[in-house]
C-alpha positions, -999 to 999 in steps of 0.1 A, spaced: 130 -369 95 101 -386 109 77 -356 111 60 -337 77 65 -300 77 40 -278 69 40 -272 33 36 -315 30 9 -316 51 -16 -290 33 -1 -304 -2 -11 -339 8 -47 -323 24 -53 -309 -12 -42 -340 -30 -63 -362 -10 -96 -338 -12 -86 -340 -51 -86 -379 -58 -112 -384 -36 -134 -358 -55 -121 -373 -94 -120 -413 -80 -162 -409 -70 -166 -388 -107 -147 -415 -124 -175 -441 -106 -201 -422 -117 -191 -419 -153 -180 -453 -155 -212 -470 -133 -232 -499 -145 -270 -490 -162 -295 -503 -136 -301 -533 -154 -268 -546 -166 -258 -575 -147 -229 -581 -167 -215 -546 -163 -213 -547 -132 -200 -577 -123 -173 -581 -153 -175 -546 -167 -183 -564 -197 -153 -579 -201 -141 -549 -219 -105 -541 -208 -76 -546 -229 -51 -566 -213 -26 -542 -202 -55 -523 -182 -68 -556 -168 -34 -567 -156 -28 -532 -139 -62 -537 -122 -51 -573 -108 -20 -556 -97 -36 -533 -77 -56 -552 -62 -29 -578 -53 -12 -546 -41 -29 -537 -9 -22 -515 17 -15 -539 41 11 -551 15 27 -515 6 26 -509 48 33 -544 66 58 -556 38 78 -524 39 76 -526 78 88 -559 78 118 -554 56 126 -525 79 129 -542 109 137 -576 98 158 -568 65 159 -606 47 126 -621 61 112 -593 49 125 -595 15 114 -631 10 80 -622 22 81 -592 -5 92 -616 -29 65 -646 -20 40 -621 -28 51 -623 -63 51 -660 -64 16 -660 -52 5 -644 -81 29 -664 -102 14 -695 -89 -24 -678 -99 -12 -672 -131 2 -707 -142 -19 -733 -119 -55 -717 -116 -59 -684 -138 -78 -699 -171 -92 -727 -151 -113 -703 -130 -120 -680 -162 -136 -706 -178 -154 -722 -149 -168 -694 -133 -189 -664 -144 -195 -635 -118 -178 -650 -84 -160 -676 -68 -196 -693 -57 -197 -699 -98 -165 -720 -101 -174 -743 -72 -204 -745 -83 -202 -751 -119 -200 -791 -111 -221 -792 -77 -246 -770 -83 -266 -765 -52 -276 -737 -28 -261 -751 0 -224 -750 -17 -230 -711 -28 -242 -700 8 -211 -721 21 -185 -699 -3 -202 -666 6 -200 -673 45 -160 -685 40 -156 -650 12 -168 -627 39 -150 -647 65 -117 -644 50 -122 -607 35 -134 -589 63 -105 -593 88 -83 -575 55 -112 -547 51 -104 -544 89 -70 -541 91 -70 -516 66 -98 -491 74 -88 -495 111 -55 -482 97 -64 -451 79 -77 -428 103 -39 -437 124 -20 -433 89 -40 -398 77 -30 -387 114 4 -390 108 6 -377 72 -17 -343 81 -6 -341 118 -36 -348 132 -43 -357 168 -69 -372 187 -89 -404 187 -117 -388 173 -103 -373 148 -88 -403 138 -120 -423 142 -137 -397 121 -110 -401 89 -116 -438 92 -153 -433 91 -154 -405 59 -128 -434 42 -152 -461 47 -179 -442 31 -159 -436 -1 -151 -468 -1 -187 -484 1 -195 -455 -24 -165 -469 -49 -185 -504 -47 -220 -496 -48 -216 -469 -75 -188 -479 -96 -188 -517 -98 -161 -539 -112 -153 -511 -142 -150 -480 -117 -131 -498 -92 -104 -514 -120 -103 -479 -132 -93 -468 -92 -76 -493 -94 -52 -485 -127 -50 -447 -111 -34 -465 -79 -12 -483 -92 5 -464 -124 7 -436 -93 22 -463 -63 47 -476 -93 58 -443 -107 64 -424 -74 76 -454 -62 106 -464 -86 114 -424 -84 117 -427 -46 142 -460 -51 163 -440 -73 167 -412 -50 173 -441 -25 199 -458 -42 220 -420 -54 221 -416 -14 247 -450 -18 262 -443 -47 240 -461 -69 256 -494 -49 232 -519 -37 254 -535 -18 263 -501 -1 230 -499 8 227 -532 26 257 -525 46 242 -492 55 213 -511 62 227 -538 85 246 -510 101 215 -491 109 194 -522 116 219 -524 155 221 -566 150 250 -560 123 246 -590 99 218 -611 113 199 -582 91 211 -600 63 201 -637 65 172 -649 72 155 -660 107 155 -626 125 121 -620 122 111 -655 142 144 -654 164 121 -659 197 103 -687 179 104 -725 195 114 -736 157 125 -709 136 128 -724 101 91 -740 101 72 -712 114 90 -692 88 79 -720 60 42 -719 78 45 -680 69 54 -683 36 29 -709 27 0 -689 40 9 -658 17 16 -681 -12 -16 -703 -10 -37 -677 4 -24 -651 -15 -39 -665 -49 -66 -674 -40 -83 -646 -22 -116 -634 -37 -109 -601 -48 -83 -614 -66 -100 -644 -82 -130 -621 -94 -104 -603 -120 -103 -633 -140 -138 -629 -148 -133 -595 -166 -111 -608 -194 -129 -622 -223 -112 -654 -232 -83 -675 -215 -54 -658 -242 -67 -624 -223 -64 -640 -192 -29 -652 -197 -19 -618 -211 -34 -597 -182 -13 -620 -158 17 -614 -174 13 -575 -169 -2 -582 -135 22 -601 -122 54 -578 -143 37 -551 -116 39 -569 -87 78 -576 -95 83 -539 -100 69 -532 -68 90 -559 -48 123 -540 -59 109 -506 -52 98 -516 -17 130 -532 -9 156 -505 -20 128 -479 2 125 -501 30 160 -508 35 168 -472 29 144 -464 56 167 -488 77 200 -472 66 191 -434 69 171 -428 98 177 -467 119 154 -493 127 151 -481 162 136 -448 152 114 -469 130 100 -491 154 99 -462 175 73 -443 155 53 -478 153 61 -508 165 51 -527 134 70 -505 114 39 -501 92 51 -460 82 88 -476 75 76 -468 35 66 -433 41 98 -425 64 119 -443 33 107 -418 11 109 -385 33 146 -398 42 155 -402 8 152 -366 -1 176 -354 28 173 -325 51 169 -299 30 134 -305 7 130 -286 -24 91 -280 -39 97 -306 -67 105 -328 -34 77 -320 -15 53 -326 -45 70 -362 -50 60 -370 -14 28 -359 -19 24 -377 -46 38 -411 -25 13 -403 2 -13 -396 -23 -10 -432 -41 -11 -445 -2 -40 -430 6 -55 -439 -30 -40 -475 -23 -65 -476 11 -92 -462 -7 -87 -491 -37 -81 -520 -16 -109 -516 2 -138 -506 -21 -125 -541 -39 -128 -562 -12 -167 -554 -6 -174 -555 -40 -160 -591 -40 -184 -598 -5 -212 -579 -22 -212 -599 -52 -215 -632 -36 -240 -623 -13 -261 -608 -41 -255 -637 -65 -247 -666 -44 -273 -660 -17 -302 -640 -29 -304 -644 -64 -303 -681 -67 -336 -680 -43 -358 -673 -74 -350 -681 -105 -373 -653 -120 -350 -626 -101 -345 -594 -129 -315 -580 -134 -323 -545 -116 -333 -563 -87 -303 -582 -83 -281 -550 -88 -304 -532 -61 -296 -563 -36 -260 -563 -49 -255 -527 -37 -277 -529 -8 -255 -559 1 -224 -537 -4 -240 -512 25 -247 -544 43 -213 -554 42 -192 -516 45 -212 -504 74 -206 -533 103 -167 -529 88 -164 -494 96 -181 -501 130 -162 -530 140 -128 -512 125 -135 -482 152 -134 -509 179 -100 -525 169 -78 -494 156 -55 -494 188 -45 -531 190 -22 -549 171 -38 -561 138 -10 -584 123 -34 -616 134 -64 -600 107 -41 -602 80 -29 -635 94 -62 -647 96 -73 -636 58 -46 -657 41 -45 -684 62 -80 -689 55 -78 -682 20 -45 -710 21 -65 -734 45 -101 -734 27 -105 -715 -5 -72 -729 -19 -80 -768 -15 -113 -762 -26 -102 -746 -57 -75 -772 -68 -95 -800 -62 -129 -785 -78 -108 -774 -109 -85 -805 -117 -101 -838 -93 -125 -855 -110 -140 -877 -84 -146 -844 -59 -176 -846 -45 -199 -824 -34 -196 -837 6 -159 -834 0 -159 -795 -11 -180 -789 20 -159 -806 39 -130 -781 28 -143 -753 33 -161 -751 65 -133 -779 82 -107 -757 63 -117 -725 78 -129 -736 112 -94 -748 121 -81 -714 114 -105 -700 137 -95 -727 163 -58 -721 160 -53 -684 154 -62 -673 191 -33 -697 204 -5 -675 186 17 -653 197 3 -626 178 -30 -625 197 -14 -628 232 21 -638 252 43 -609 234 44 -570 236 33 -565 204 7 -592 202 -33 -576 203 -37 -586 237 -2 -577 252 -9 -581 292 -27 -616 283 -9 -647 276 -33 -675 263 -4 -684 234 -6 -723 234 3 -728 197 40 -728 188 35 -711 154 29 -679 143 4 -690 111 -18 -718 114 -7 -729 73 17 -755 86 -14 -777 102 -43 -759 85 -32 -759 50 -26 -805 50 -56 -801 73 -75 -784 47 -64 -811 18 -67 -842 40 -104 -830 45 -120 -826 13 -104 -853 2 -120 -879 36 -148 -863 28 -148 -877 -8 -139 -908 1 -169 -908 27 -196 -898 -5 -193 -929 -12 -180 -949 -46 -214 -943 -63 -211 -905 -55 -172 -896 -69 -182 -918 -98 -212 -896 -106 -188 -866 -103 -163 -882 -125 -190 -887 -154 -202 -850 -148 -164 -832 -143 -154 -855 -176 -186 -841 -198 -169 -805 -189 -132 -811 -187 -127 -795 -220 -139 -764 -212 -126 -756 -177 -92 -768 -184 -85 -753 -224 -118 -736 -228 -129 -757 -253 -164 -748 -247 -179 -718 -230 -212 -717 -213 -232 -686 -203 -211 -660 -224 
């Protein structure tokens, strides 16, 4: 059950060649006028709710998400589950806390928020650096891991082959960006995810008539299959071997919470809804998505578990990163009809389309902010159709050295990238945020202060886990360099991150946060309730 026959292979072949070919026409048809700045940063705001919420869905919905979650829930069964299920509050916690705030402060990026009450180039440059630095470990992990997962959907074999898959997906990807902007990409992004929630729910319910429509079968079967009986079923199996157990496993949590909501990609959806009711709305579908998605993944991943063992999955990879694929072939049984076969490929289809998604978002977030953070606040006479031409020159800019550095990584462990992404997305981007959008006395010192100290310490701390080095299924598994006792950074990072913007407040000076009082007072109407609206 762990290998694709024949038939599945060449139907997922044509189904890939297929969305690729439609996904680049739908760019094309849907891509920006030269000249239209707010096209293709916003799309024009022009998205209905329902179609902006599906958008922030998939986006939230990565591949590292719809692999590593279902992987985890496979081999660790609860931990798993309440990592599915703190994605959710992540975007729960976007929704209520920062959502309209960040619609109404910023404009194109993230750079426009912060800088909406210190207005300076040094703060944009500072957000574009920390963007990039918290994106491109993600863009990583998932390119590196397309060239291994189209391998094992088509049979491949070879590095080169792999390495060559990885490299045609990073060109679609940088095509997505550069072509389609914010419109084409949501629209990718609606395709992905009506496909990864439609296939998906269709795969639970196969899953769940293998028990009997019991869930509680299914966990037994589960446990059973998982070979440590009930510890499958509570929590703490997943950091078993850790010095203290319960806080690395709160560390973990708080890193995808925080970092979660506050990653760029993300944050950029709010801009494309026209006013804070649309916002509100598009969250509510957004975040209905991700819900759906937690159940599917955990009645799949735990079937996976129950039908075919966590042994075999861990087997096939150690991260148990193809546990979601394996669910679904399992679920159909031995003997796999057409109408089967065609369900699969449309699972490994919405996969693939989920890569391909993902991706092309994240450098359109990094493009943006070096376009409009770093180059076009240079000169204030900048046209539009320059500043698209540098925005999709900055999209090569940023694609290019991914794909590269993604061919160097693809055969170590990348579990400390995606670490790395949220914890600096919990450590930095997530301090700066609450105390740009609701402190008044925040100062400009302060913000800096958050986000290079903020992100810094992550850098500091990640190589001392014991995901880098000092286990067998750390990156560098014959070194052991693991000095920190943790295997996130967000227990220390995250009150690190806080405790520094807010010394560096406090060393601005009293003159200093009153000045930013008066100024965050004179607009504290309009970023909080959108009384008034600047730039639209």
């Amino acid at each position: 059950m762990t290998e694709l026959n024949g038939d599945a292979q060449t139907m997922s072949l044509v189904a890939f060649t297929a969305v690729a070919t439609v996904t680049l026409l739908l760019c094309v048809m849907t891509g920006p006028d030269r000249d239209d700045l707010d096209e293709f940063y916003t799309g024009y705001r022009s998205l209905s709710p329902l179609r902006n919420g599906l958008a922030i869905a998939g986006d939230y919905i990565s591949a590292a998400t719809v692999l590593g979650t279902g992987g985890v829930i496979a081999l660790y069964g609860q931990d798993g589950v309440i990592l599915a299920l703190s994605t959710a509050l992540s975007l729960m916690l976007l929704m209520f806390l920062l959502a309209e705030p960040l619609r109404n402060a910023g404009r194109f990026t993230m750079g426009d928020a912060l800088a909406r009450r210190m207005p300076g180039r040094t703060v944009r440059i500072t957000t574009c650096a920390v963007t990039i630095a918290a994106l491109l470990p993600l863009m990583l992990v998932q390119l590196a891991g397309t060239g291994q997962l189209i391998a094992f959907l088509l049979g491949f074999s070879g590095d080169s082959v792999q390495t060559g898959c990885m490299v045609g997906m990073g060109i679609l990807m940088i095509s997505y960006a550069t072509i389609g902007g914010m419109k084409g990409t949501a629209l990718i992004q609606i395709l992905k995810i009506v496909m990864l929630l439609g296939s998906g729910t269709v795969i639970a319910l196969l899953v769940l008539h293998r028990f009997d429509w019991s869930p509680g079968a299914l966990f037994d079967a589960a446990a059973k299959g998982s070979g440590v009986g009930d510890a499958f079923l509570h929590s703490g199996l997943e950091f078993s071997h850790s010095a203290h157990p319960g806080l690395d496993m709160i560390s973990t949590q708080l890193a995808v919470v925080l970092g979660g909501a506050c990653l760029p990609h993300i944050t950029m959806r709010m801009y494309t809804a026209s006013n804070a009711r649309e916002v509100r709305r598009s969250m509510s579908w957004a975040v209905s998505g991700v819900a759906l998605f937690v159940l599917i993944i955990t009645v799949v991943a735990f079937g996976a578990t129950a039908l075919i063992g966590r042994a075999v999955i861990a087997g096939v990879d150690p991260q148990g990163n193809t546990a979601y694929l394996l669910g679904a072939r399992a679920a159909f049984g031995q003997d796999v009809s057409m109408a089967e076969t065609l369900l699969f490929t449309t699972v490994t289809t919405s996969i693939f389309l989920t890569v391909l998604a993902s991706v092309a978002g994240m450098i359109l977030a990094c493009a943006n902010s070096l376009a409009h953070d770093v180059f076009a606040v240079r000169t204030r006479d900048m046209t539009p159709r320059r500043e698209m031409l540098i925005a999709r020159l900055s999209a090569l800019a940023v694609g290019l050295p991914t794909i590269l550095l993604a061919a160097q990584v693809q055969h170590r462990s990348l579990q400390p990238l995606v670490t790395l992404t949220f914890c600096i997305g919990a450590s930095a981007l997530a301090p700066a945020l609450v105390y740009s959008l609701f402190w008044r006395r925040y100062t400009r010192t302060g913000l800096l202060c958050t986000l290079i100290g903020g992100t810094l310490s992550v850098l500091v701390l990640i190589p001392g886990t014991n995901l880098v080095s000092g286990s067998p299924v750390a990156a560098f598994p014959d070194a052991d360099f693991n000095w920190f006792p943790y295997t996130t950074t967000a227990v220390v990072t995250v009150p690190l991150g806080f405790a520094l913007g807010w010394l560096g407040t406090l060393a601005s000076g009293r003159r200093k946060a009153e000045e930013q009082r008066r100024q965050y007072e004179a607009v504290e109407g309009w970023i909080l309730a959108g009384a008034v609206r600047r730039g639209d």
